[in-house]
Backbone bond lengths (Angstrom), bond angles and torsions (degrees), N, CA, C in turn:
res aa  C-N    CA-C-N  psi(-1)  N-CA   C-N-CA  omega(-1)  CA-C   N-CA-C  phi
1 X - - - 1.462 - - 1.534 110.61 -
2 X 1.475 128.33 -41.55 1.077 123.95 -177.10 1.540 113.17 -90.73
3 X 1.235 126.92 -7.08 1.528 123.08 154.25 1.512 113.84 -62.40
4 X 1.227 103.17 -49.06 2.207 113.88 178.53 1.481 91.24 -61.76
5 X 1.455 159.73 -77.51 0.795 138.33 163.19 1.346 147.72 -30.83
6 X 1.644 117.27 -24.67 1.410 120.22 154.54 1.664 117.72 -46.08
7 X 1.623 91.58 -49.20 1.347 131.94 -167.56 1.371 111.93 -34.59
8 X 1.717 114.16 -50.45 1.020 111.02 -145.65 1.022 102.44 -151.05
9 X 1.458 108.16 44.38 1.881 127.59 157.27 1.932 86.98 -143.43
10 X 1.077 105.22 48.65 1.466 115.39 -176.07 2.210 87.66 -63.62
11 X 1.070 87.10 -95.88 1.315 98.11 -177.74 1.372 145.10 -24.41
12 X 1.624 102.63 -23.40 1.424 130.88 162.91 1.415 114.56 -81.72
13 X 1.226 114.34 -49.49 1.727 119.46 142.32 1.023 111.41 -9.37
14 X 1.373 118.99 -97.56 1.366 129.36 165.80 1.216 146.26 11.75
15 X 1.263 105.08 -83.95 1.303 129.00 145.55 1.053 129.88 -34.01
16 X 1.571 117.69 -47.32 1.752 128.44 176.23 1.530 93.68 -67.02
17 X 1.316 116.19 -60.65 1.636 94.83 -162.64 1.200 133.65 -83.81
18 X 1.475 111.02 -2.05 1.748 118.86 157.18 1.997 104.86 -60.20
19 X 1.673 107.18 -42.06 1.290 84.88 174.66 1.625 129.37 -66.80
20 X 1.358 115.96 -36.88 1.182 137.93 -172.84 1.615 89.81 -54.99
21 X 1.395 125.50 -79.68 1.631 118.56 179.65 1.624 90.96 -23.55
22 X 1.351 127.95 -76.62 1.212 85.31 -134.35 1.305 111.66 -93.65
23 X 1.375 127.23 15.94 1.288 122.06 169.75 1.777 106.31 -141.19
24 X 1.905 82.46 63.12 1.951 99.20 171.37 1.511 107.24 -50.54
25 X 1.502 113.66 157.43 1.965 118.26 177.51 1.562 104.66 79.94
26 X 1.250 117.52 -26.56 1.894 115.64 -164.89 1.703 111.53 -113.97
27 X 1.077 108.18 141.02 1.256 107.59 172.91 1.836 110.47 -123.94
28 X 1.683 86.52 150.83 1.869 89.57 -150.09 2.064 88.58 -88.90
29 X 1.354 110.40 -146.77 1.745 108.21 -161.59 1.753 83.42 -145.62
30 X 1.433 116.13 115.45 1.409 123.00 -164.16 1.762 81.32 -104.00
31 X 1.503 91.20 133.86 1.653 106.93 161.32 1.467 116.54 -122.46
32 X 1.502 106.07 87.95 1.483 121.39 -177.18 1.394 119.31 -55.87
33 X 1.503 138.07 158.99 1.194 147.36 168.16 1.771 101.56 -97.03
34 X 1.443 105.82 125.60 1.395 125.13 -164.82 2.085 95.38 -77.99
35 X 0.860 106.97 -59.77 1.154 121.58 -169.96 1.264 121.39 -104.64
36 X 1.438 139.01 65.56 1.323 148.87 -168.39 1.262 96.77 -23.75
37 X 1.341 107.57 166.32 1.887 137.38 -164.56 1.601 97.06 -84.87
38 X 1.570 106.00 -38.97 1.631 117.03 -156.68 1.719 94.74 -77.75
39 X 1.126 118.33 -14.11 1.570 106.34 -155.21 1.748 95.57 -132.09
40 X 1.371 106.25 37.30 1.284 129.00 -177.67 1.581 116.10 62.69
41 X 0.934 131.10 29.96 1.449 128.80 161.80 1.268 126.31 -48.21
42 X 1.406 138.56 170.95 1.618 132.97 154.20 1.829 133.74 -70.64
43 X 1.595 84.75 -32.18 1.169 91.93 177.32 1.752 125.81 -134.00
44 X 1.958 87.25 138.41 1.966 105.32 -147.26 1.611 100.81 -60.27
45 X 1.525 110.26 -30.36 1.662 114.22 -170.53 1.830 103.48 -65.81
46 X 1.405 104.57 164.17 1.405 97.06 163.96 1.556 105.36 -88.93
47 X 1.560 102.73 -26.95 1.840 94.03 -158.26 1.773 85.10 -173.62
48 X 1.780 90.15 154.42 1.897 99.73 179.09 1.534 90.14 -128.18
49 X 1.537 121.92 116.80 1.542 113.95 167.40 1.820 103.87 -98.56
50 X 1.274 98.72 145.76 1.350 112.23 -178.88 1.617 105.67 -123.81
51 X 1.476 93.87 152.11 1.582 107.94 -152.57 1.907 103.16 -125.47
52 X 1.331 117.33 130.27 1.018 106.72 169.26 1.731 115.03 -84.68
53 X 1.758 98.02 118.46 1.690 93.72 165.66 1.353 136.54 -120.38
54 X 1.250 123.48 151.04 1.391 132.27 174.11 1.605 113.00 -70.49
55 X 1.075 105.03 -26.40 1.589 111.83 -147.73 1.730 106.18 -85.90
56 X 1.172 101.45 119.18 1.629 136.84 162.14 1.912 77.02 99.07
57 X 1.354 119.88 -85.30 1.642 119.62 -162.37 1.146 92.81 -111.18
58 X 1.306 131.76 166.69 1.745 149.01 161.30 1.417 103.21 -46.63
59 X 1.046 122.82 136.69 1.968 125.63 -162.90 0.910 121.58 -169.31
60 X 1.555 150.30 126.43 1.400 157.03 164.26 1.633 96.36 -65.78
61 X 1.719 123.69 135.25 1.625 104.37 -178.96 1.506 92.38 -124.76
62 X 1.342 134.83 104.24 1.675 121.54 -160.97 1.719 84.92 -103.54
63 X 1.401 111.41 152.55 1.304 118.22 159.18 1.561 133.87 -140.62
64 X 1.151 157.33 143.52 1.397 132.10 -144.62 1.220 121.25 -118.32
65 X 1.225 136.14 172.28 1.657 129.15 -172.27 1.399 96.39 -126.67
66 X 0.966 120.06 144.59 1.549 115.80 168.31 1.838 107.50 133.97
67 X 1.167 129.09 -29.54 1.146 119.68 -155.70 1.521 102.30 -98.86
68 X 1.535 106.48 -14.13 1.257 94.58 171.54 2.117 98.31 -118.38
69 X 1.434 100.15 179.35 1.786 109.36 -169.26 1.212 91.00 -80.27
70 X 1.918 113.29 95.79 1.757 125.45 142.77 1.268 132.34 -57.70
71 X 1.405 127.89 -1.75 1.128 139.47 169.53 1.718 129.25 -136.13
72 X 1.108 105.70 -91.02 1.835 94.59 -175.69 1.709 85.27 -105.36
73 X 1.385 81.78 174.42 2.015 90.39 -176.43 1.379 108.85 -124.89
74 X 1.877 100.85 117.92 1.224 122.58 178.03 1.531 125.15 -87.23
75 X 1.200 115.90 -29.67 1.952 116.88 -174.12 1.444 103.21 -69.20
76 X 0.564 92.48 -168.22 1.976 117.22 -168.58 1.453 101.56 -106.16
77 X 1.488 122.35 -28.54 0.995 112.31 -153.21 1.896 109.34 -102.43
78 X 1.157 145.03 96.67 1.226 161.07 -153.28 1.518 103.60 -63.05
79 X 0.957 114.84 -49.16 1.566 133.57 -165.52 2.093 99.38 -69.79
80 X 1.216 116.12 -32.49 1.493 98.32 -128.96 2.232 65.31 -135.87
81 X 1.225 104.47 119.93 1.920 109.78 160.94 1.675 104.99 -78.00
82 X 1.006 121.09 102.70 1.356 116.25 141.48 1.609 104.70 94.96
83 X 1.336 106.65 -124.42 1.891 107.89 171.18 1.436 103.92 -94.95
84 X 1.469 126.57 20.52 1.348 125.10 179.41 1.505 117.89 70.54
85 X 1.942 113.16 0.56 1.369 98.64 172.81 1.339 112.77 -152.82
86 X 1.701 133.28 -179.39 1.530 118.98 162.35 1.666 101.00 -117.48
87 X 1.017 110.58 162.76 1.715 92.88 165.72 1.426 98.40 -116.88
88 X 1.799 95.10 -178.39 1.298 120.78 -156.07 1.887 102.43 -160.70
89 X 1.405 86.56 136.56 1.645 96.69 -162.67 1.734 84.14 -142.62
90 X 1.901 93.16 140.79 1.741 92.02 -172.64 1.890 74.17 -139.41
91 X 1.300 96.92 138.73 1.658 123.45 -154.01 1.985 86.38 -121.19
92 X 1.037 122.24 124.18 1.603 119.34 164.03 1.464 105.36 -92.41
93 X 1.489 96.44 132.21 1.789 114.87 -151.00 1.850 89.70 -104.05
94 X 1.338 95.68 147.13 1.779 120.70 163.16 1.224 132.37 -116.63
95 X 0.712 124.43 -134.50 2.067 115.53 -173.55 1.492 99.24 -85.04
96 X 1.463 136.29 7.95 1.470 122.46 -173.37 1.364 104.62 -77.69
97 X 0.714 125.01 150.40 1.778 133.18 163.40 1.401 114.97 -90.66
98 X 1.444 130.41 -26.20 1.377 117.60 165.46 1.605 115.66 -98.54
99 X 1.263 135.46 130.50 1.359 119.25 141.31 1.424 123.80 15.02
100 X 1.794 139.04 114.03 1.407 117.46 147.34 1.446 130.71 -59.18
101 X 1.105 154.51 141.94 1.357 166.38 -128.69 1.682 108.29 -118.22
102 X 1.294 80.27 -34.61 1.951 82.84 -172.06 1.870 100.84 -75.06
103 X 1.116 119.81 -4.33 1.959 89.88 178.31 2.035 83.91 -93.57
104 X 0.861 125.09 -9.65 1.419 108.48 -176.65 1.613 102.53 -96.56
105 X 1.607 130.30 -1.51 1.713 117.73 141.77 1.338 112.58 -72.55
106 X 1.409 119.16 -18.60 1.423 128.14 -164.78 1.729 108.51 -73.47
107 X 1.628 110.61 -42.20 1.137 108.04 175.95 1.682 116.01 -116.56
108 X 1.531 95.91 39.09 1.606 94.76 154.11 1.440 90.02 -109.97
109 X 1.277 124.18 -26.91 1.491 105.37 -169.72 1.927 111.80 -77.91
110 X 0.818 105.15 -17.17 1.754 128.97 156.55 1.772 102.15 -43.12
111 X 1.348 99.89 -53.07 1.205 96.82 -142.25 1.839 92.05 -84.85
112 X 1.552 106.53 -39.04 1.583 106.59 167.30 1.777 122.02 -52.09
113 X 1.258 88.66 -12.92 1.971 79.32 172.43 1.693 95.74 -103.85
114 X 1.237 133.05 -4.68 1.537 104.37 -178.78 1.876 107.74 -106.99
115 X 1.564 100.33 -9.68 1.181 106.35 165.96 1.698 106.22 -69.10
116 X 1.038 95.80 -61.63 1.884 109.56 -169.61 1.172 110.65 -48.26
117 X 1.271 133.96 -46.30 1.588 142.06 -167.89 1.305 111.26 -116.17
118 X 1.392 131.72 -10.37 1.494 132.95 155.46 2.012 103.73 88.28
119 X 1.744 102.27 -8.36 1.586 84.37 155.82 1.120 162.33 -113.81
120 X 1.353 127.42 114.63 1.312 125.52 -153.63 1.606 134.67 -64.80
121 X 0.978 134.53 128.46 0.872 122.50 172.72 1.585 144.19 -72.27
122 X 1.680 111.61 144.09 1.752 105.69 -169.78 1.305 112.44 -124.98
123 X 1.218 112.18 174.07 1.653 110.51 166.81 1.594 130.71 -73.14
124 X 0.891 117.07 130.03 1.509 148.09 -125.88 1.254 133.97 32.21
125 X 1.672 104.71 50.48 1.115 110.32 155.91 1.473 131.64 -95.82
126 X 1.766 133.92 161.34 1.599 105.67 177.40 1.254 98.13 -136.60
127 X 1.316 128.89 169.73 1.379 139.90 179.73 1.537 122.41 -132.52
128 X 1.482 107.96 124.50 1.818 108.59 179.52 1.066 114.51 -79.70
129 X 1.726 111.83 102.36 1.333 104.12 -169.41 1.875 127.30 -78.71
130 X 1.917 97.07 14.12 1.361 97.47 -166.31 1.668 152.46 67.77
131 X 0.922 95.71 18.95 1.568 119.39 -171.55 1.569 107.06 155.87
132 X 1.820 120.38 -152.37 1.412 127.68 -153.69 2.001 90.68 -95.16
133 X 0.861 131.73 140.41 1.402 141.04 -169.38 1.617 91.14 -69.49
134 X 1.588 102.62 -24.82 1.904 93.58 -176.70 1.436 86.11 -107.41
135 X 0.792 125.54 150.40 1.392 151.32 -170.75 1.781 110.71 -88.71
136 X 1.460 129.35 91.83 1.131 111.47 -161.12 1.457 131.75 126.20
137 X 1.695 106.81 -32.50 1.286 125.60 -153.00 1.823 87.14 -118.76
138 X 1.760 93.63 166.11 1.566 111.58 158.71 0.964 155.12 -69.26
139 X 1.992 103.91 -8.38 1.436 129.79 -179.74 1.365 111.97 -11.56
140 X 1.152 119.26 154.71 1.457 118.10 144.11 1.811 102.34 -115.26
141 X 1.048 108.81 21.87 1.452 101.89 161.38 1.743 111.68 -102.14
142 X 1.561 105.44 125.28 1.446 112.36 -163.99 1.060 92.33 -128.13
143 X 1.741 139.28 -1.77 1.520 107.44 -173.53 1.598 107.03 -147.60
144 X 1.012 150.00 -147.37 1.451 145.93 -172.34 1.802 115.84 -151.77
145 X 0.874 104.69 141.88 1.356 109.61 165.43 1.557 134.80 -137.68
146 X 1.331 124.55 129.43 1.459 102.45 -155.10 1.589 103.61 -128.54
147 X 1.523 112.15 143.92 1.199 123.22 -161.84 1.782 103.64 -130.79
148 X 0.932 121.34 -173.35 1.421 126.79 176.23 1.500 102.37 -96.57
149 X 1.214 129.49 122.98 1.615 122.19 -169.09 1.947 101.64 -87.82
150 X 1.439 82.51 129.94 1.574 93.89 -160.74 1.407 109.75 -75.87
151 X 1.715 124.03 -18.88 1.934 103.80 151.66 1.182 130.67 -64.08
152 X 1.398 116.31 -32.15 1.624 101.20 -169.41 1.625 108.04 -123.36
153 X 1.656 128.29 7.23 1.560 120.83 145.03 1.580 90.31 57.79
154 X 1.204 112.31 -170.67 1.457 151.14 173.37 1.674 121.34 -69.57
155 X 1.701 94.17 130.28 1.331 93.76 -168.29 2.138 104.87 -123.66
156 X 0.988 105.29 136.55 1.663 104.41 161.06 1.601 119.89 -86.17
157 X 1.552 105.00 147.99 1.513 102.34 174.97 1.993 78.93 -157.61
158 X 1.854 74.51 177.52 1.583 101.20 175.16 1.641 118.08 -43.59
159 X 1.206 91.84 -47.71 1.527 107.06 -173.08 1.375 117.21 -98.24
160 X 1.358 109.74 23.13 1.740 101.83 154.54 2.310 84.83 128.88
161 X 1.570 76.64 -176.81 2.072 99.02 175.99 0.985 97.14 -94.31
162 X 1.534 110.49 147.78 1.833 123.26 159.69 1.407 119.10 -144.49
163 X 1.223 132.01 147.22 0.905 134.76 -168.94 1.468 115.55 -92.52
164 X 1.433 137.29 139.38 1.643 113.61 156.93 1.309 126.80 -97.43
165 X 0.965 130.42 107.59 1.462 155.13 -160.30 1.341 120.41 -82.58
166 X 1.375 124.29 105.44 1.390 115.28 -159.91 1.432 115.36 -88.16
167 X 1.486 158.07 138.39 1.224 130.19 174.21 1.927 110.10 -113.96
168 X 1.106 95.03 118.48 1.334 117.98 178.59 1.246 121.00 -64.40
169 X 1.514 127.26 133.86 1.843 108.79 -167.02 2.104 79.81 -111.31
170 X 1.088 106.62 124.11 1.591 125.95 164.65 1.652 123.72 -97.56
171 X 1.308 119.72 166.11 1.533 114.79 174.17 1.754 88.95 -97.40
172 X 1.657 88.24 -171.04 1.405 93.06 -172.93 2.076 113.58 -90.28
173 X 1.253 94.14 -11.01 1.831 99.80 157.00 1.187 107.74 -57.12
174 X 1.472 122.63 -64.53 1.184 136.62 -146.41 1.863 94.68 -56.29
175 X 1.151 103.41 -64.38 1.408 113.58 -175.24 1.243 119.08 -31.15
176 X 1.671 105.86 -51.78 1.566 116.99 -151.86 2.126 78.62 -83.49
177 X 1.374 134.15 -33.30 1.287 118.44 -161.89 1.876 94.48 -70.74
178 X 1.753 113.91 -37.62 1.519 98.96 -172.64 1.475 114.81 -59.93
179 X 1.603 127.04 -15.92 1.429 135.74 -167.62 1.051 106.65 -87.81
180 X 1.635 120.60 -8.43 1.717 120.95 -163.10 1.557 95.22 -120.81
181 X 0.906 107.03 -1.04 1.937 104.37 -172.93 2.076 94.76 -147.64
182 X 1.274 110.06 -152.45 1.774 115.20 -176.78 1.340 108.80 -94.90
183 X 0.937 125.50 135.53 2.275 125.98 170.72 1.120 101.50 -50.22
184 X 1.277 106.62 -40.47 1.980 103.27 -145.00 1.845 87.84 -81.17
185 X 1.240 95.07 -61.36 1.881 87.80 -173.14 1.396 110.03 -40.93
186 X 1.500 126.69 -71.76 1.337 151.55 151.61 1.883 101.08 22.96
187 X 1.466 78.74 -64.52 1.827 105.00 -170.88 1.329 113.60 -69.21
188 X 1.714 106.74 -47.68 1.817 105.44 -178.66 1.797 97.26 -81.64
189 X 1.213 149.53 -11.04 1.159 126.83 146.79 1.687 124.74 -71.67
190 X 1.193 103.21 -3.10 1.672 104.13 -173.60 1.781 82.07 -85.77
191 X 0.964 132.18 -42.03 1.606 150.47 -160.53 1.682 80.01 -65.32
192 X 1.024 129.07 -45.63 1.840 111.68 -159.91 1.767 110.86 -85.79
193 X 1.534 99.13 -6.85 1.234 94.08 175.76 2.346 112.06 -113.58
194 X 1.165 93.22 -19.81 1.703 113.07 169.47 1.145 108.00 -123.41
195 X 1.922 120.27 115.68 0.939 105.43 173.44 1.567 127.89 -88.05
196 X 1.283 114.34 146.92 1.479 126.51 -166.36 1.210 116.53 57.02
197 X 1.497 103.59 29.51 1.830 111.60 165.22 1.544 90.88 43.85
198 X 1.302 109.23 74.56 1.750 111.63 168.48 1.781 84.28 -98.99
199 X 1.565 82.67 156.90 1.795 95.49 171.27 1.115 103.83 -100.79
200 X 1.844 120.58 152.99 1.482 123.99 -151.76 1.843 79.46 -144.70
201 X 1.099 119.89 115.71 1.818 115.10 -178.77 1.834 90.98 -79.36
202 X 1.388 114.99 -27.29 1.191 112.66 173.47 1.814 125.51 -58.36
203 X 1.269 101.88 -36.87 1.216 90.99 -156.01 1.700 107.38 -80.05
C-alpha cells in the first residue's frame, strides 16, 4: 500500500525534494487548495510552498504544485509532466515573519489563465498583468517576466520533464524593452544588476 502511494504522488515528490536540496535543515510553509480544481474548486494549483531564503538578498521563494501531473499520469504525452513546468516567484522579505500571501493569489490566478486557455508559459516569455502585480499597492511593477529559475533548473519524474519557471515582477518599461529585444537575455542582464531577479514592490 505504501509503495502505490509513493507511486502516485510521484510528482509532488518531486517537487518537495528539489526544494528540500536546496534548502536542507528548513522546512518551507505549504498553502494548500481546500477544494480541488477537479471537484469544482477556484483554485487549479493544489498548493504554493514558500521557502525562507538567504540566497543572493533576504527573500520569500514560493513555488507551486499543480501545473505539472502530482499524481497518476494523464496526457498522452510520456516525455513532457503536465504543462512541462512549476513556477516560482522570489518576493524580497522585511521585518514580517510570515510569508505575504498575495504572490500565492498571484499565481493561482496565473494558473487560471493557463488552465483556461491551454497556454503555457516559457522562458522568455512576459505577461501584462494590467495593474500593480500586488493587488492594492503602488508598485510600479505591472507586468511579469519568466525565466528558468537558476537554483533549481529541471527536474525528472515518472510522469515526464519539467521545468521550474521563475516569474519575474517587471515595470511597464521593462516589459515593453523585453518585447523589443530577447526575454531570456533581457532577464540574465536584469540578473547582473538584482540578484536572482528577486522582486522588490519597492523598486
Amino acid at each position: 500500500m505504501n509503495d502505490e502511494n509513493e507511486l502516485t504522488q510521484a510528482g509532488f515528490d518531486a517537487i518537495a525534494e528539489a526544494m528540500h536540496r536546496l534548502y536542507p535543515a528548513r522546512e518551507g510553509l505549504f498553502y494548500g487548495t481546500i477544494i480541488p480544481y477537479a471537484l469544482g474548486g477556484d483554485d487549479p494549483l493544489d498548493g504554493v510552498e514558500v521557502w525562507k531564503s538567504e540566497h543572493g538578498v533576504p527573500h520569500w521563494h514560493y513555488v507551486t504544485y499543480g501545473f505539472t501531473e502530482l499524481y497518476e499520469k494523464e496526457s498522452d504525452d510520456p516525455e513532457i509532466s503536465g504543462y512541462g513546468f512549476e513556477l516560482t516567484f522570489r518576493l524580497k522579505r522585511g521585518e514580517e515573519e510570515q510569508p505575504p500571501v498575495w504572490p500565492v493569489s498571484l499565481l493561482q490566478n496565473l494558473a487560471r489563465y493557463v488552465f483556461s486557455s491551454g497556454n503555457a508559459f516559457g522562458s522568455g516569455h512576459h505577461m501584462d498583468a494590467n495593474g500593480p502585480i500586488a493587488l492594492e499597492t503602488d508598485t510600479r511593477l505591472t507586468a511579469l517576466g519568466f525565466r528558468g529559475d537558476p537554483e533549481l533548473g529541471e527536474a525528472d519524474t515518472p510522469n515526464g520533464h519539467f521545468t521550474f519557471l521563475q516569474a519575474v515582477g517587471l515595470t511597464a518599461d521593462e516589459m515593453a524593452a523585453m518585447m523589443c529585444w530577447n526575454g531570456d537575455k533581457f532577464l540574465a542582464e536584469l540578473e547582473r544588476r538584482i540578484p536572482l531577479c528577486v522582486t522588490d514592490l519597492s523598486r
